[in-house]
C-alpha positions as a Markdown table, in Angstrom:
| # | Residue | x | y | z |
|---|---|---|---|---|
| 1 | Unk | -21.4 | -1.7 | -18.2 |
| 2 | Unk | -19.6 | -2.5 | -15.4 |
| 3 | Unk | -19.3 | -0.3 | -12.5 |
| 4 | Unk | -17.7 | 0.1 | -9.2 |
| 5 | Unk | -18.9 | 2.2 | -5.6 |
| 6 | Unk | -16.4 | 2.3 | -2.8 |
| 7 | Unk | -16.2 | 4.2 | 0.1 |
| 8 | Unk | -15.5 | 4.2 | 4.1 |
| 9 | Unk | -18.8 | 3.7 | 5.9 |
| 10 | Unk | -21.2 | 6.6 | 6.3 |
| 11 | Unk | -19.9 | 8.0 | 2.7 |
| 12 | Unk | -23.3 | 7.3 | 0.7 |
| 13 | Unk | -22.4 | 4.3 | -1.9 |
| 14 | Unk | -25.3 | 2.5 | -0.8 |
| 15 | Unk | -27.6 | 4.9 | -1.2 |
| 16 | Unk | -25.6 | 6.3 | -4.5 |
| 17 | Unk | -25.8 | 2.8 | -5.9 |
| 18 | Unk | -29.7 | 2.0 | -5.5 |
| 19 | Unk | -30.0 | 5.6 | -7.4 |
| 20 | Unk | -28.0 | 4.3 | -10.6 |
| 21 | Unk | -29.1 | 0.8 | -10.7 |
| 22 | Unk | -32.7 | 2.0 | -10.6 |
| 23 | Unk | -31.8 | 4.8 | -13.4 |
| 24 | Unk | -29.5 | 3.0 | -15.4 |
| 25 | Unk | -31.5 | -0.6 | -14.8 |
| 26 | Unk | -28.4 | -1.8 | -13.5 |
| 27 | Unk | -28.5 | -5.0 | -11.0 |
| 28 | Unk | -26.4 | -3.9 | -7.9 |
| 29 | Unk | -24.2 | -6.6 | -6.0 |
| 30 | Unk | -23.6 | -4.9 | -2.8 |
| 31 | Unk | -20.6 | -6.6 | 0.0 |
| 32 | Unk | -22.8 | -5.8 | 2.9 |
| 33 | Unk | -25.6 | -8.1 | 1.2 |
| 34 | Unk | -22.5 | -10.8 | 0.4 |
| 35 | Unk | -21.8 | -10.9 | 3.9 |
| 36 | Unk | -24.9 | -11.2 | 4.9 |
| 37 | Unk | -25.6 | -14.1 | 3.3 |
| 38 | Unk | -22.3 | -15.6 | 3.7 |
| 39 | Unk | -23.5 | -15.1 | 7.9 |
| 40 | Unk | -26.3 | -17.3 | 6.6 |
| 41 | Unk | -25.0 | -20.0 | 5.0 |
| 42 | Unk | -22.9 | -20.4 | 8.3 |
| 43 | Unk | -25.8 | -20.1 | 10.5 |
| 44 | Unk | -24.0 | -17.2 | 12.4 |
| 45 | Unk | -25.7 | -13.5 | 13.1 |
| 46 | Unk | -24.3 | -10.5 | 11.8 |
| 47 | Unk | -22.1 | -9.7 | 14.8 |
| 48 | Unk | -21.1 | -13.2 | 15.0 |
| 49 | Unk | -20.1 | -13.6 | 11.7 |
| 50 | Unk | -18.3 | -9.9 | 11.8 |
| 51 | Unk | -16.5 | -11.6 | 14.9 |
| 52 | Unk | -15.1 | -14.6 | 12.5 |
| 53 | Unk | -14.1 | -12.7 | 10.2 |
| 54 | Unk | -11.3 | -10.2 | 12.3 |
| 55 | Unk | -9.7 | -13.8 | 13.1 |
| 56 | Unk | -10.3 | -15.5 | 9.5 |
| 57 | Unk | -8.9 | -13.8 | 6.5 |
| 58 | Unk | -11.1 | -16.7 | 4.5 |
| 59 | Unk | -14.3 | -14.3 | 5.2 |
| 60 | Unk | -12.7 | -11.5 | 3.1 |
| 61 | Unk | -11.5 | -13.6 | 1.1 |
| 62 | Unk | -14.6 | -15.5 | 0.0 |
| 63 | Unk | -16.8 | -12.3 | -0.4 |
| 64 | Unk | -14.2 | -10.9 | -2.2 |
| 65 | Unk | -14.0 | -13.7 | -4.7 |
| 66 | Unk | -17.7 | -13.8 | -5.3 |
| 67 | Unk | -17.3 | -9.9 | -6.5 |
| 68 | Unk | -14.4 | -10.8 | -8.5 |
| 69 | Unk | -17.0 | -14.1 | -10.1 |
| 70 | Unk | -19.5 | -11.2 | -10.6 |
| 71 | Unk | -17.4 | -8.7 | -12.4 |
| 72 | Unk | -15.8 | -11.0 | -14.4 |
| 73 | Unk | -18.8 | -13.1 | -15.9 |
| 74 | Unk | -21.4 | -10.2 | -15.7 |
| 75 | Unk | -22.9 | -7.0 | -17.3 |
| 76 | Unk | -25.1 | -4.1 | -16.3 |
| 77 | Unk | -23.6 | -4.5 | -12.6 |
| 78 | Unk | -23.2 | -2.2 | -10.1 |
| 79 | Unk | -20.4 | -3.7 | -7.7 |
| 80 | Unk | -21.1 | -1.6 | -4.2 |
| 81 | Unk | -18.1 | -2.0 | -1.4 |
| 82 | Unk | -15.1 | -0.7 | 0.2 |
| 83 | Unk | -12.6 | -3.2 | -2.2 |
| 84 | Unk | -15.2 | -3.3 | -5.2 |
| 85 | Unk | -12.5 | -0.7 | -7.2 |
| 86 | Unk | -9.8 | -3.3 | -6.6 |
| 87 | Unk | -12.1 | -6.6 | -8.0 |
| 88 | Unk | -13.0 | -5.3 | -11.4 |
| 89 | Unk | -10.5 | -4.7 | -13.8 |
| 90 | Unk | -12.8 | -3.8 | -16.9 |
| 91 | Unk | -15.1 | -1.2 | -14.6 |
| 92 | Unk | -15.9 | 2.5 | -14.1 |
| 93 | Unk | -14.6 | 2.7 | -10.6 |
| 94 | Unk | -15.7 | 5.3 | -8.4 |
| 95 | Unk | -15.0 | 6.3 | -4.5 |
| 96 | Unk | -17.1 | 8.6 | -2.9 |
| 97 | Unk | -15.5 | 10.0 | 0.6 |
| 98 | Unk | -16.5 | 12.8 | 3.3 |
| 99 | Unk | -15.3 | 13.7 | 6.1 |
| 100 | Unk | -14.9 | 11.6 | 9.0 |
| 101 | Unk | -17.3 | 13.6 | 11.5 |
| 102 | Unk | -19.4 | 13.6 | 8.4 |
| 103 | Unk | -19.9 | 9.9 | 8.1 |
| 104 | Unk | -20.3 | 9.5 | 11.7 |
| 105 | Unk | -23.2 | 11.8 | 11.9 |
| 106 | Unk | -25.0 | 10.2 | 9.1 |
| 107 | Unk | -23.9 | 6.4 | 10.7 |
| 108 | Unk | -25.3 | 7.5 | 14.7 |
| 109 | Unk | -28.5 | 9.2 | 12.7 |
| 110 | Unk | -29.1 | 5.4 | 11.2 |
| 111 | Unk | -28.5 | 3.6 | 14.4 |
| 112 | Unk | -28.4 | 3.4 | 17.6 |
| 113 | Unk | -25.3 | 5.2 | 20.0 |
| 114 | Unk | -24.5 | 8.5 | 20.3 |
| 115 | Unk | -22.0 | 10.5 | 18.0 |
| 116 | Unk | -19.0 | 9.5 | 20.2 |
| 117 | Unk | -19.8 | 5.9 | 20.7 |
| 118 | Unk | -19.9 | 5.6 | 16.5 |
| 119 | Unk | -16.8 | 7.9 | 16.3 |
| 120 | Unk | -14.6 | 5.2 | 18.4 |
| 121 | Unk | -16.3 | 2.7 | 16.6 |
| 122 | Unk | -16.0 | 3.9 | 12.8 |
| 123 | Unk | -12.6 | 4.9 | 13.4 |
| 124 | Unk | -11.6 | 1.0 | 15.1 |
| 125 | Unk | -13.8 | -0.3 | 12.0 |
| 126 | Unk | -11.9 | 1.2 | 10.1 |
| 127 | Unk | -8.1 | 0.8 | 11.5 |
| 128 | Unk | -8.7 | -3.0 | 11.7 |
| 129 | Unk | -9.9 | -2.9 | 8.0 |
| 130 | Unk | -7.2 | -0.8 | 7.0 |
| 131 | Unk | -4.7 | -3.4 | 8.6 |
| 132 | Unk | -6.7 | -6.3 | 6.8 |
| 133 | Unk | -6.8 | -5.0 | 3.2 |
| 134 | Unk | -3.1 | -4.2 | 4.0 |
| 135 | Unk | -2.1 | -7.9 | 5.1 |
| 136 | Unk | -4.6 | -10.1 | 2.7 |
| 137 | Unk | -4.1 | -8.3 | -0.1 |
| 138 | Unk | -1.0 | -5.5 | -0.3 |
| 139 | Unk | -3.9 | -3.1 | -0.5 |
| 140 | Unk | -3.5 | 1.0 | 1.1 |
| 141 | Unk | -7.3 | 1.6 | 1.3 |
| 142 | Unk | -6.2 | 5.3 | 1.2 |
| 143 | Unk | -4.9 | 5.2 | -2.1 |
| 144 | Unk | -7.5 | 6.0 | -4.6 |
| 145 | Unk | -4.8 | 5.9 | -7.5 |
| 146 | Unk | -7.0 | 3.3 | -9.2 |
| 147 | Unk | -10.4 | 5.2 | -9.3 |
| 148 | Unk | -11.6 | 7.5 | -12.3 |
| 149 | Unk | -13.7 | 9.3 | -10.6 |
| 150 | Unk | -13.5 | 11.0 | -6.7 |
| 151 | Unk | -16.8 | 12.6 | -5.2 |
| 152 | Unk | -16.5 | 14.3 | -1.8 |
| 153 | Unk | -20.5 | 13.3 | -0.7 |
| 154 | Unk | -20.1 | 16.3 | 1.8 |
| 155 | Unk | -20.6 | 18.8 | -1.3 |
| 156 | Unk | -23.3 | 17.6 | -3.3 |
| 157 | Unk | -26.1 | 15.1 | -2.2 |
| 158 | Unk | -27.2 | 11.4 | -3.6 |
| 159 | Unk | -29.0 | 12.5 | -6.5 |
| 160 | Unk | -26.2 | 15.3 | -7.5 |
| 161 | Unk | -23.8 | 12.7 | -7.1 |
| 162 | Unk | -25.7 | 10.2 | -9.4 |
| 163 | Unk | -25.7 | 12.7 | -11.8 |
| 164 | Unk | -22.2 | 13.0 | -12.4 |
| 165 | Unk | -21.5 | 9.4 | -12.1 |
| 166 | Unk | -24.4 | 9.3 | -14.7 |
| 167 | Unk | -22.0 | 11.8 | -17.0 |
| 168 | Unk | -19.3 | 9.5 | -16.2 |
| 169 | Unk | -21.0 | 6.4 | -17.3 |
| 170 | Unk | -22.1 | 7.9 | -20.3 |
| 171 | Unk | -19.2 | 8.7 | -21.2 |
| 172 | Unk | -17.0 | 5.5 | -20.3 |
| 173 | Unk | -19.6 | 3.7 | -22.2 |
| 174 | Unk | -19.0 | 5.6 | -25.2 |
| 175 | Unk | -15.2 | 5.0 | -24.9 |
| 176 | Unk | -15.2 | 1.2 | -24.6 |
């Protein structure tokens, strides 16, 4: 089993993901923890590293490619990050989305800065990403064409959610 968690930040895949892979004993390869230790190998902090990678499209590119390596040589993953759905071709792909003021609130309750400060921030995040995915790889990050299954995380919470992803994986796994 094979499966996919995208989303814009503040939407919940993290927290969605460690439900299933601890309910489904699945191993979950999150982007976050790629580029983490991709900021490692190049001796670089967080920021730093975030920094490099707005200037070089290799970044992407090389946490991208180790997602890709996982989904194609691996089972019983869960692949966690916003282009997970588009670097598994054999997966359950799901996005989860809320609103924008929604994920905000949740981000400024996890860190420091007030709701406005994360608002201007999410929403640059998110515009330079946007233009990223766009340029490297022809990709509309708003287009959720490719995913099987849409949750809005504003309705339900984390367990609800995992709950229907659960139906879904049960019944994706019955069908291939």
């Amino acid at each position: 089993m094979l499966l996919t968690i995208s989303g814009l930040p503040g939407s919940g895949t993290t927290t969605v993901s460690r439900i299933l892979a601890e309910k489904h004993e699945l191993e979950m390869i999150s982007a976050g923890e790629v580029f983490r230790s991709l900021a490692k190998e190049y001796g670089m902090t967080l920021a730093e590293f975030g920094e490099l990678a707005e200037s070089d499209d290799s970044i992407d590119l090389k946490i991208d490619e180790r997602q890709k390596e996982i989904a194609n040589t691996r089972d019983n993953v869960i692949l966690e990050g916003r282009l997970a759905g588009h670097m598994a071709d054999r997966a359950l792909r799901v996005w989860i989305k809320a609103p924008v003021e929604v994920r905000v609130s949740r981000i400024a309750g996890r860190e420091s800065g007030s709701f406005d400060e994360k608002l201007l921030e999410t929403k640059e995040r998110e515009a330079s990403e946007a233009i990223r995915y766009s340029t490297i790889y022809d990709i509309d990050i708003n287009d959720l064409s490719i995913y099987d299954l849409v949750i809005d995380s504003d309705r339900w919470d984390q367990f609800s959610i995992a709950d229907i992803i659960s139906c879904a994986i049960e019944n994706f796994s019955d069908n291939n």
